[in-house]
VOPAGU-2260 file (C-alpha; in pm, 1 decimal, decimal comma):
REM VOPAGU-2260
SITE   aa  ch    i         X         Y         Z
SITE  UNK   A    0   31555,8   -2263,8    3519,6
SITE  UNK   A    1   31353,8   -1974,6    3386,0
SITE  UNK   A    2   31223,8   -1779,1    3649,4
SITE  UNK   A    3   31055,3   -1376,0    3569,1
SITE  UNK   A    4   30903,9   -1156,0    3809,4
SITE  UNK   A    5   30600,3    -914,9    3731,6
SITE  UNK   A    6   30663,6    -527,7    3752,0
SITE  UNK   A    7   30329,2    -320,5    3770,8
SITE  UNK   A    8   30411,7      -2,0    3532,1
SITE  UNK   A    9   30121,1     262,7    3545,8
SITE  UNK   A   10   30166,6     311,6    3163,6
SITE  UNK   A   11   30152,1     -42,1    3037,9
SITE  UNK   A   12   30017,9    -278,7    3399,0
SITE  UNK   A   13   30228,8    -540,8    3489,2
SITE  UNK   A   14   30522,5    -609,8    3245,5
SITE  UNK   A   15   30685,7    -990,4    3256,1
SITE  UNK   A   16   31060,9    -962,3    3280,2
SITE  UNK   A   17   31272,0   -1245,0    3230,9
SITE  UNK   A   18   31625,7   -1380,9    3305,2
SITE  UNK   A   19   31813,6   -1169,5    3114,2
SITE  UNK   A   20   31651,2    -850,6    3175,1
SITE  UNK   A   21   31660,7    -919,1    3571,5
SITE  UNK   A   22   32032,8    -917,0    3537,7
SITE  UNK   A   23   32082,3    -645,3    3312,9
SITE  UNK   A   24   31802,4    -420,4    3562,8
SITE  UNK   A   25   31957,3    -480,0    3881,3
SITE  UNK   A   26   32332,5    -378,4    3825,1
SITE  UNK   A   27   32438,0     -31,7    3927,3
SITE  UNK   A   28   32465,0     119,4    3606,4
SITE  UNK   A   29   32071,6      13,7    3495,8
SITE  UNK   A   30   31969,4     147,8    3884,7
SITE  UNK   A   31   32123,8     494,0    3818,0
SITE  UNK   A   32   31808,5     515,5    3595,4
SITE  UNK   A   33   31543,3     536,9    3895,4
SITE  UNK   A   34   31742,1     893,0    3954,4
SITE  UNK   A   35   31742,4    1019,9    3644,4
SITE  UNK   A   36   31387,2    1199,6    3547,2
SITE  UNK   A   37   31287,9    1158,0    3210,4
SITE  UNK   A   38   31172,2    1509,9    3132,0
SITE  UNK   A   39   31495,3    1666,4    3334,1
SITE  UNK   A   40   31277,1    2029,1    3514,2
SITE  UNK   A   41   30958,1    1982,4    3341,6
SITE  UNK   A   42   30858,0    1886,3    3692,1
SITE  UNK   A   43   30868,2    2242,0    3734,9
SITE  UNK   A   44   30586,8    2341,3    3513,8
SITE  UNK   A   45   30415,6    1994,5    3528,7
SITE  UNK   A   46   30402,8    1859,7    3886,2
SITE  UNK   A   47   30348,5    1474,5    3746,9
SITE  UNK   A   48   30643,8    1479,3    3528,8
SITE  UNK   A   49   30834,0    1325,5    3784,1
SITE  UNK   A   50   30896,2     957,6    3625,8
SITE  UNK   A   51   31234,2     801,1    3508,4
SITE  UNK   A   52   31426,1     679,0    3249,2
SITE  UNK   A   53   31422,5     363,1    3480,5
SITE  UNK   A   54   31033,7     364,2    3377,4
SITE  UNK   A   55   31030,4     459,5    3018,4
SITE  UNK   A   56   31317,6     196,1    2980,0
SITE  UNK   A   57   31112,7    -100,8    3088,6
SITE  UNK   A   58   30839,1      24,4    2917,2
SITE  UNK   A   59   31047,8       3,6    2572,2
SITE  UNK   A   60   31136,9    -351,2    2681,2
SITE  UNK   A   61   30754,2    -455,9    2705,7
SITE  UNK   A   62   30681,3    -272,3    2380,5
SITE  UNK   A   63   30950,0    -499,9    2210,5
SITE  UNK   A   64   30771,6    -772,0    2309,7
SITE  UNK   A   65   30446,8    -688,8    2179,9
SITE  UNK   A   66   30647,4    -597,6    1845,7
SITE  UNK   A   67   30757,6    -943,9    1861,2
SITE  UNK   A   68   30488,5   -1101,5    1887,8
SITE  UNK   A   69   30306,4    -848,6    1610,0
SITE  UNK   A   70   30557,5    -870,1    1318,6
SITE  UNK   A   71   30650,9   -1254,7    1427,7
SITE  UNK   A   72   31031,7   -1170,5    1512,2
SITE  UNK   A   73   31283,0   -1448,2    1653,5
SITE  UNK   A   74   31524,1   -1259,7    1785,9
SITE  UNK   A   75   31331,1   -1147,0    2066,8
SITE  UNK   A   76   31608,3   -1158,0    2333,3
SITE  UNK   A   77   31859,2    -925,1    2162,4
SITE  UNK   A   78   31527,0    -653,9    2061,1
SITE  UNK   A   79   31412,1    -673,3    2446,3
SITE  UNK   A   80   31756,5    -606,2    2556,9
SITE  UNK   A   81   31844,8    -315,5    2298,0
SITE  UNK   A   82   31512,7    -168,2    2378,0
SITE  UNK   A   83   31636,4    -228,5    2752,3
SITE  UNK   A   84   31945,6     -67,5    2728,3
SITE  UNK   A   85   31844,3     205,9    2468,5
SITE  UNK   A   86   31891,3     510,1    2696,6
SITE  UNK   A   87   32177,0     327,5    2971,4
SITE  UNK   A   88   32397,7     612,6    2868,3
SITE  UNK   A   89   32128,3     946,8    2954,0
SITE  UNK   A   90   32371,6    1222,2    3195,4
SITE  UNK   A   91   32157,5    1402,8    3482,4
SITE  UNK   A   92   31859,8    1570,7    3409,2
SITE  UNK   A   93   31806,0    1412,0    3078,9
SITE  UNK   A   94   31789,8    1597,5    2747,6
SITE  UNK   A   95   31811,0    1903,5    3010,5
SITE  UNK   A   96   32151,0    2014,1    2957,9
SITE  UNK   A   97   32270,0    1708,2    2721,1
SITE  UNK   A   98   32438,1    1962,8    2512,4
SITE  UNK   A   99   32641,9    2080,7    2781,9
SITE  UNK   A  100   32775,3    1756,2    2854,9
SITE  UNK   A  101   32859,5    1641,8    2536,4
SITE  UNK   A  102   33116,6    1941,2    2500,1
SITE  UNK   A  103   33210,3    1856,9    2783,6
SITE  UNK   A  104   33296,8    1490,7    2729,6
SITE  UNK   A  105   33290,6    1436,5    2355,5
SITE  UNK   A  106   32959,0    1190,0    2387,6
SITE  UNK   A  107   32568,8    1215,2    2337,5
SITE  UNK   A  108   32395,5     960,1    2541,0
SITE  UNK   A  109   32351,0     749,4    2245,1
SITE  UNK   A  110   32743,4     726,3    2243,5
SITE  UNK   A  111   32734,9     660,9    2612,0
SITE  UNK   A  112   32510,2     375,9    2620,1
SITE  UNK   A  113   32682,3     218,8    2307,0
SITE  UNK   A  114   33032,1     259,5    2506,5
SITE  UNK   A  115   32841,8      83,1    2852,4
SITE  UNK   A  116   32712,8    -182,2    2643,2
SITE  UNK   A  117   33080,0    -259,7    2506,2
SITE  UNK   A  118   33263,6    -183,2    2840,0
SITE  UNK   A  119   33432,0      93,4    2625,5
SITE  UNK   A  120   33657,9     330,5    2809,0
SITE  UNK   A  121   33550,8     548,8    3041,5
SITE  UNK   A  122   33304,8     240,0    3111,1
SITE  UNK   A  123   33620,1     -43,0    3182,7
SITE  UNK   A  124   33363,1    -136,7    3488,7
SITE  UNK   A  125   33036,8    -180,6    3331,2
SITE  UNK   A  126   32919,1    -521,7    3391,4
SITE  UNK   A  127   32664,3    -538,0    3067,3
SITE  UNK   A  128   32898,9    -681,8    2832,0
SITE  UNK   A  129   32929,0   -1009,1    3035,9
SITE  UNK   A  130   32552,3   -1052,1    3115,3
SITE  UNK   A  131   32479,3    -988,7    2762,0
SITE  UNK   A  132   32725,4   -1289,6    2656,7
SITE  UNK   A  133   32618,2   -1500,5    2925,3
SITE  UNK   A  134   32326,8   -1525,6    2732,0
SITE  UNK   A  135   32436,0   -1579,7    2384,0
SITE  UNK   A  136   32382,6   -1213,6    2303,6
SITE  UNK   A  137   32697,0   -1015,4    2141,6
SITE  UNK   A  138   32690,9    -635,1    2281,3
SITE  UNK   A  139   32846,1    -501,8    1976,4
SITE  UNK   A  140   32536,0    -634,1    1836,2
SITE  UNK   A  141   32305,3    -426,6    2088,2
SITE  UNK   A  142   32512,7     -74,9    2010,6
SITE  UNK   A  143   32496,7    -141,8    1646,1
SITE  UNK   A  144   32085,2    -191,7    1688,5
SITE  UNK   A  145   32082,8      97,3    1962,5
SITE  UNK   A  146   32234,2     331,3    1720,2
SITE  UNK   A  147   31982,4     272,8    1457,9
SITE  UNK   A  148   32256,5     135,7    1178,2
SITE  UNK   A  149   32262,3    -233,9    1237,2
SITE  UNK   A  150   32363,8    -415,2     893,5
SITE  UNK   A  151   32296,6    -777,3    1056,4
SITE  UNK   A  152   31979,0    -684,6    1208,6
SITE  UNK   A  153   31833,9    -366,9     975,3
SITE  UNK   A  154   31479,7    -432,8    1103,6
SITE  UNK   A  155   31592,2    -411,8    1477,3
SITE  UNK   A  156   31732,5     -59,1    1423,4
SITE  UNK   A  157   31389,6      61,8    1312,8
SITE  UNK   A  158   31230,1     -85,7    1591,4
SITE  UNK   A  159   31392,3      80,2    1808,8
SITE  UNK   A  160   31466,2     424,4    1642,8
SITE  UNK   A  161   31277,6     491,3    1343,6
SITE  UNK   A  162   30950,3     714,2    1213,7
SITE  UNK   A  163   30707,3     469,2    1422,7
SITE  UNK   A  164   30949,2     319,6    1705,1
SITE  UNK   A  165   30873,4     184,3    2048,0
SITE  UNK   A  166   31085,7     432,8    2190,4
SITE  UNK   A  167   30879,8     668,6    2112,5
SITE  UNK   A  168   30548,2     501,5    2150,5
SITE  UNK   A  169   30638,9     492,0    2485,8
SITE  UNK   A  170   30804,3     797,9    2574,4
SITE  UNK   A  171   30480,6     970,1    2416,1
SITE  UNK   A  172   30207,2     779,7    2648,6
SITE  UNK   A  173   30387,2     813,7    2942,9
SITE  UNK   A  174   30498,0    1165,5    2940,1
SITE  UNK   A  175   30139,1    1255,5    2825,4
SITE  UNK   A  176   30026,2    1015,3    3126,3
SITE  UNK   A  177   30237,5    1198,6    3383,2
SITE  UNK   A  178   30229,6    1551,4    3224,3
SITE  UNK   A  179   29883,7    1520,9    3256,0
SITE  UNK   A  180   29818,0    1636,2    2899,4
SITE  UNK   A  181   29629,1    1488,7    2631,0
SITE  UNK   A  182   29809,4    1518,0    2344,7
SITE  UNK   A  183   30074,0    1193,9    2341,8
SITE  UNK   A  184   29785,8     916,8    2365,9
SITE  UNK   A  185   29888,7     733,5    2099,8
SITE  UNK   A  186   29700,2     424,0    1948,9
SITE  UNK   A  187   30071,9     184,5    1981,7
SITE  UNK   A  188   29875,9    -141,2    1934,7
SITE  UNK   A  189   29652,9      -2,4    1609,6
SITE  UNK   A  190   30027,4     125,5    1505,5
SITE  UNK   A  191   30143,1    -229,9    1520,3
SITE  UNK   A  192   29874,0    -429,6    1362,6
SITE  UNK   A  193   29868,5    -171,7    1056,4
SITE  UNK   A  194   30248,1    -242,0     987,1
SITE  UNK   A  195   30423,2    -483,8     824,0
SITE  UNK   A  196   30806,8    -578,5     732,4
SITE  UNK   A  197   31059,1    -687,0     426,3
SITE  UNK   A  198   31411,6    -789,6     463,6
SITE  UNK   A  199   31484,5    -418,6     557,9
SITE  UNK   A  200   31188,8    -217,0     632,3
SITE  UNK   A  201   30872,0    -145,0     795,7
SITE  UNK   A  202   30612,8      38,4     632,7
SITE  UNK   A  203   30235,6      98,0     682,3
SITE  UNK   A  204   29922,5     -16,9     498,0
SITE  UNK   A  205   29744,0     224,1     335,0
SITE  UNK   A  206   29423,5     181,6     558,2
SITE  UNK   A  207   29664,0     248,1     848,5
SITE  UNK   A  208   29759,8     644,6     722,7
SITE  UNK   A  209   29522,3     804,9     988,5
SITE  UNK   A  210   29683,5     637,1    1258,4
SITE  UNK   A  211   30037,0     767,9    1166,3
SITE  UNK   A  212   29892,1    1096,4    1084,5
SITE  UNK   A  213   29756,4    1071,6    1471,8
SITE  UNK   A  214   30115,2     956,4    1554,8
SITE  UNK   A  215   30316,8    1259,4    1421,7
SITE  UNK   A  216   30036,7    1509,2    1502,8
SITE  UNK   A  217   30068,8    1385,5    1874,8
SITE  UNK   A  218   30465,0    1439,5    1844,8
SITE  UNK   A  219   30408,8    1802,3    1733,3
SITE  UNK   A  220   30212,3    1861,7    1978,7
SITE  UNK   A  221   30416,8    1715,9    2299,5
SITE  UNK   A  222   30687,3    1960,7    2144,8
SITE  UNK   A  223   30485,9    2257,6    2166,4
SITE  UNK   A  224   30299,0    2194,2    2486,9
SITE  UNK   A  225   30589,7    2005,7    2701,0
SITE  UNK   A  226   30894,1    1951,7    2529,7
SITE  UNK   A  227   30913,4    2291,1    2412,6
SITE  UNK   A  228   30718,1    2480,1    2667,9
SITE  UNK   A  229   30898,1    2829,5    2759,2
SITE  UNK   A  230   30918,3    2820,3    3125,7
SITE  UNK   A  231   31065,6    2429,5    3125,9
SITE  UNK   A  232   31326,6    2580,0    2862,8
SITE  UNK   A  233   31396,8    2862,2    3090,9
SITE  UNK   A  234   31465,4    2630,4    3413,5
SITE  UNK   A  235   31688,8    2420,1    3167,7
SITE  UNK   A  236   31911,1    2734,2    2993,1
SITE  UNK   A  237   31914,3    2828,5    3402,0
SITE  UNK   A  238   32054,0    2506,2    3517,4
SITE  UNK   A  239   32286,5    2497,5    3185,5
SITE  UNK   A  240   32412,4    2858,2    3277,4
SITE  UNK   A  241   32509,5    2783,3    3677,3
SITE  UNK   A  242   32692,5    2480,7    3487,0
SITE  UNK   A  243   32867,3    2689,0    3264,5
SITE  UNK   A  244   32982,0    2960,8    3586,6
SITE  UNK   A  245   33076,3    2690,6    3799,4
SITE  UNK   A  246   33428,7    2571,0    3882,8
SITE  UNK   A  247   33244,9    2192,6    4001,5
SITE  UNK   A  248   33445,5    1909,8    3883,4
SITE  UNK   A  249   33154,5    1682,5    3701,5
SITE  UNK   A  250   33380,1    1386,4    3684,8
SITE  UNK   A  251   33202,6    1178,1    3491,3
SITE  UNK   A  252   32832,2    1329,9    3374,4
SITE  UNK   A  253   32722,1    1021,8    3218,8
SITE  UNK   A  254   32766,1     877,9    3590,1
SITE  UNK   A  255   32539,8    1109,0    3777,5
SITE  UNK   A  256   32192,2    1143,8    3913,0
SITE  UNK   A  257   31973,0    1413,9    3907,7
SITE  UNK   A  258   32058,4    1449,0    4281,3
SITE  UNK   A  259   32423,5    1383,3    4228,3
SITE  UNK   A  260   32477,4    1714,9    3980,3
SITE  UNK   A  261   32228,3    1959,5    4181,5
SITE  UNK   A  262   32407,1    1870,5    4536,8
SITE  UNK   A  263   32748,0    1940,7    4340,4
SITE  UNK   A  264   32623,4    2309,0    4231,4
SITE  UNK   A  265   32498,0    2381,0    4515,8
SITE  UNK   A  266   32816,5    2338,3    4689,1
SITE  UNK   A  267   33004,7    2566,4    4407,4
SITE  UNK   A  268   33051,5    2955,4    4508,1
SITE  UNK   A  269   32991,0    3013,6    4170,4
SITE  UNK   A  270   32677,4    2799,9    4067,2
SITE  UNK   A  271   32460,7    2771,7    4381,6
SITE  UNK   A  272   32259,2    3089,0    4326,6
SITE  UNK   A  273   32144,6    2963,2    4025,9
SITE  UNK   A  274   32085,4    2614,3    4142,1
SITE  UNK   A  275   31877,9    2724,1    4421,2
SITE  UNK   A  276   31679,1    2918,1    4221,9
SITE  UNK   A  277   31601,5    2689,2    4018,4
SITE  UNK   A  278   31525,6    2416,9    4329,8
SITE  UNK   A  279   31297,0    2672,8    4464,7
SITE  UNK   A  280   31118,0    2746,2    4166,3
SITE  UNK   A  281   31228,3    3131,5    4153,1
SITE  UNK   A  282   31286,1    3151,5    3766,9
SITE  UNK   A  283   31364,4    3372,0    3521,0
SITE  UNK   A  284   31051,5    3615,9    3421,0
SITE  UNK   A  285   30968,7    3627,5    3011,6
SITE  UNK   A  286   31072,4    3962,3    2924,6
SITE  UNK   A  287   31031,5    3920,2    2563,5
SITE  UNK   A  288   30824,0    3708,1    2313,9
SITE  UNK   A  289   30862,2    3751,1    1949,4
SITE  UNK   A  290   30896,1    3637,2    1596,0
SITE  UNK   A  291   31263,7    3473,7    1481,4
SITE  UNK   A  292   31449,4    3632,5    1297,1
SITE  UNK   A  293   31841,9    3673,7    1265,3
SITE  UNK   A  294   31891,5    4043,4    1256,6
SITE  UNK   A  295   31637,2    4093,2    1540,4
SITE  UNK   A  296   31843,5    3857,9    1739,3
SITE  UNK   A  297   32165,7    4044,8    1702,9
SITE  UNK   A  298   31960,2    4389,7    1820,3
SITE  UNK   A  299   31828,3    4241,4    2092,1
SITE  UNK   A  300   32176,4    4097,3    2234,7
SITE  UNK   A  301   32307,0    4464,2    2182,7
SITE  UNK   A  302   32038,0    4612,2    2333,9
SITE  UNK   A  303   32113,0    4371,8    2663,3
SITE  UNK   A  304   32486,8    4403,8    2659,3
SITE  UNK   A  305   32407,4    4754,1    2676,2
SITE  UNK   A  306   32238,5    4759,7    3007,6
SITE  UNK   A  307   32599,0    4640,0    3140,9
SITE  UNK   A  308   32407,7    4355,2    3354,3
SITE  UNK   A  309   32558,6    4051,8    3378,7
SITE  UNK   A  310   32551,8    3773,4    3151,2
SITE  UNK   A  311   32414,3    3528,2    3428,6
SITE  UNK   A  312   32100,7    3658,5    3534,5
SITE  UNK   A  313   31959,4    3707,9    3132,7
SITE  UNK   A  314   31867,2    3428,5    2910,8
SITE  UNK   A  315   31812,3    3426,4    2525,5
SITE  UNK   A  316   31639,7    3119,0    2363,8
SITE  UNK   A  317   31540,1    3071,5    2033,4
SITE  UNK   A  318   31239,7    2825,5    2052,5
SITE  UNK   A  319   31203,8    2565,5    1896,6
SITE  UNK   A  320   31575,0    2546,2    1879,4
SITE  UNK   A  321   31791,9    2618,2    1512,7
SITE  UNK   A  322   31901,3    2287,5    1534,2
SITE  UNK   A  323   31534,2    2080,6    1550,2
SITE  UNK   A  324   31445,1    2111,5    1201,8
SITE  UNK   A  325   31411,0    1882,8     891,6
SITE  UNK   A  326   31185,7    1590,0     842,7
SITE  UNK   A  327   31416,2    1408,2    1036,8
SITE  UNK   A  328   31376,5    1582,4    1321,2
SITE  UNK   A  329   30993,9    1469,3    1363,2
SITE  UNK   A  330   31003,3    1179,0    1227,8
SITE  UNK   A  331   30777,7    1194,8     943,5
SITE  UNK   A  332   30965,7     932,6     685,3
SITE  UNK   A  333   30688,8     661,6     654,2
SITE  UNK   A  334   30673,8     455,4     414,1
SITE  UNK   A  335   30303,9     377,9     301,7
SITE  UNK   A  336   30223,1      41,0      74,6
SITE  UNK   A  337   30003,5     190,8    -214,7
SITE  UNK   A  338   29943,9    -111,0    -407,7
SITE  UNK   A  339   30304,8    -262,0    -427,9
SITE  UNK   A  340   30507,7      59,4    -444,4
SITE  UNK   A  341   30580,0     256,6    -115,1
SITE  UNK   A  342   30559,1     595,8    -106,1
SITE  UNK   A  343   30645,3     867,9     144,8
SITE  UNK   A  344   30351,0     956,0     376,2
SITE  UNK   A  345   30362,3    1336,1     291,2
SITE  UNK   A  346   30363,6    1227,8     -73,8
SITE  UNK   A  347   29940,2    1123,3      22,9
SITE  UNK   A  348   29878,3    1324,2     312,9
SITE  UNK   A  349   29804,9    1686,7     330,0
SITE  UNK   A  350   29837,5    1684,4     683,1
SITE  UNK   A  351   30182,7    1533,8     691,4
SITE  UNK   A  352   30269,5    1782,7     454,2
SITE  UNK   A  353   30140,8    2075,0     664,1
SITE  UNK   A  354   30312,4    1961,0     961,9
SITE  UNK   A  355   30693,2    2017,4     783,6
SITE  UNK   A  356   30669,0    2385,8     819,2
SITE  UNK   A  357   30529,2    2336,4    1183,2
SITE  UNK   A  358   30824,1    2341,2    1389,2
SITE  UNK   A  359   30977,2    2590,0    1150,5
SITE  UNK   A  360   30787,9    2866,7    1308,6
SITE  UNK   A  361   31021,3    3000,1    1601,3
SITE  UNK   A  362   31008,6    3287,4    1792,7
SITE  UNK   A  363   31276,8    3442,8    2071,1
SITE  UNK   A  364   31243,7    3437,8    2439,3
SITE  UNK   A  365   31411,2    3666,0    2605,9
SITE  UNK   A  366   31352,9    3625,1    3039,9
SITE  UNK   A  367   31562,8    3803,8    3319,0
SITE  UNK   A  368   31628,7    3774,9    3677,6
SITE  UNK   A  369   31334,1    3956,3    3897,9
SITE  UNK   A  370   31637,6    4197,1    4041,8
SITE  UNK   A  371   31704,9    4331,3    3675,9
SITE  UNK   A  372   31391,1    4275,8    3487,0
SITE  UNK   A  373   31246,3    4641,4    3480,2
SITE  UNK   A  374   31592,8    4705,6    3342,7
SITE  UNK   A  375   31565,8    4482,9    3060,2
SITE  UNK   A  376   31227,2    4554,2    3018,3
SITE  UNK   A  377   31315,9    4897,1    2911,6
SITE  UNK   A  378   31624,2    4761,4    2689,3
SITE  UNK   A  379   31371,7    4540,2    2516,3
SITE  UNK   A  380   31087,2    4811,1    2445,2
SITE  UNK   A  381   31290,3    4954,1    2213,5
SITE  UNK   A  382   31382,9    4686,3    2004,5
């Protein structure tokens, strides 16, 4: 018999889950989710930011099925339980101190979830592979749809992870809902109903370029004000240095909760100062703001190995990061019908185009310990 229940999200109202997504939400490794915040310490500079990827996830499932019902897809099952299961594999704290973890275990979350969704070693236990059979639904399937490169469903992939997916349509409202900023509100449905599909693709109509010009600009702008913001980034290079001091025994990060990895530093001789500075919101000052540039970095760690402090209690970021660069990075591939040939959106928009360089612009943040910041201070005024 088909039975669903009604969850009321704050994001979306109440969201009808079925069968198959009751299952899949209420084993262990789909609860660890309520525990795991989806903006890691934002919290810290936004006092909303407090929801999970147990939210955000059943907020991607709902989405699928309004991109079901918008592009006319049969295969609704496996797209509601890809967009389900999308983030199964996120460690503690998120995005936090991924980076950390994934030299520490060889896997990104995206490689997690794929390996839960198989029952791939070190997830032998995980339960998802049978629910996801017992209902006529292959999980080598899901992974290969998760990970964005699914030859027997192409159009899945970019549902879920391409330059307009429900991922993101999702994670942008709600973390501009909870952040309490206004730059993620995102028009999903106009988004929808200005798309359209081929065998392999989804591209927009030309009428519908100012609402994916709205889309990335909103994506640029979550970076900069909340993604990126300097204090959040200090909390998180905090948190990743008590990690890398500490002699804890993580086990398993892809197992943990938020709660789970804090309680663990703050047992370790080595980690706990850090970990309850962070808890109690005694962070790292800004010492330092200015342009990027290579050379300038090199003077300035110099001119702080100098001082002879130690390495623990100074941080220096590069924001945004060397890595987040590229169109790929934000997304900006669309594919626009002008009459019948698609082109690329920055080919029409001098917006789009604008917005390449955007996140090019990076500057270096250089923040110390209160006990030691007059010290660097003075290392730093020289520079």
């Amino acid at each position: 018999m088909e039975k669903f229940k009604v969850i009321q999200d704050p994001l979306n109202g109440p969201v009808k889950v079925d069968n198959l997504a009751l299952e899949i939400m209420d084993n262990r490794y789909f609860q660890r989710l309520r525990y795991v915040r989806q903006l890691g310490l934002c919290y810290l500079v936004f006092p909303g930011a407090n929801h999970t990827r147990f939210e955000h996830s059943l907020g991607t499932y709902h989405l699928a099925s309004e991109a079901c019902e918008a592009f006319g897809i049969k295969d609704k099952a496996i797209l509601q339980a890809s967009a389900l299961l999308h983030d199964i594999g996120h460690p503690a704290m998120s995005h936090s101190v991924e980076g950390y973890f994934e030299k520490l275990s060889g896997m990104d979350h995206l490689e997690a979830s794929c390996r839960i969704i198989k029952g791939n070693e070190p997830f032998g236990d995980s339960p998802i592979p049978d629910i996801l059979e017992k209902f006529s639904i292959l999980p080598d399937d899901v992974a290969s749809i998760i990970g964005g490169k699914s030859l027997k469903y192409p159009i899945l992939s970019k549902i879920i992870s391409g330059p307009t997916d429900i991922d993101e349509m999702d994670y942008l409202r709600r973390d501009a809902l909870f952040t309490g900023v206004a730059m993620g509100h995102i028009d999903h449905r106009r988004i929808f109903n200005i798309s359209s599909m081929d065998d392999d693709s989804i591209y927009i109509e030309e009428k519908g370029v100012p609402a994916a010009e709205s889309l990335l600009i909103g994506r640029i702008l979550m970076y900069n004000s909340v993604y990126f913001h300097k204090t959040a980034r200090i909390a998180q290079l905090m948190l990743q240095r008590a990690l890398e001091i500490s002699s804890v025994d993580l086990g398993n990060p892809f197992r943990l909760t938020d709660h789970d990895l804090m309680s663990k530093l703050l047992a370790d001789r080595n980690g706990s100062y850090l970990a309850k500075s962070i808890l109690e919101r005694k962070l790292f000052k800004p010492v330092l703001k200015t342009p990027y540039d290579e050379e300038k970095l090199f003077r300035i760690k110099q001119a702080i190995e100098k001082t002879g402090e130690s390495p623990e209690k100074v941080i220096t970021d590069i924001i945004p990061p060397l890595d987040f660069s590229g169109e790929g990075r934000i997304k900006s591939s669309i594919q626009v019908l002008m009459g019948e040939k698609k082109v690329d959106i920055g080919e029409i928009s001098p917006l789009v185009r604008s917005l390449y360089g955007t996140m090019n612009k990076r500057h270096i943040l250089v923040s110390a310990d209160i006990s030691i910041y007059e010290k660097i201070s003075e290392a730093m005024a020289k520079i």
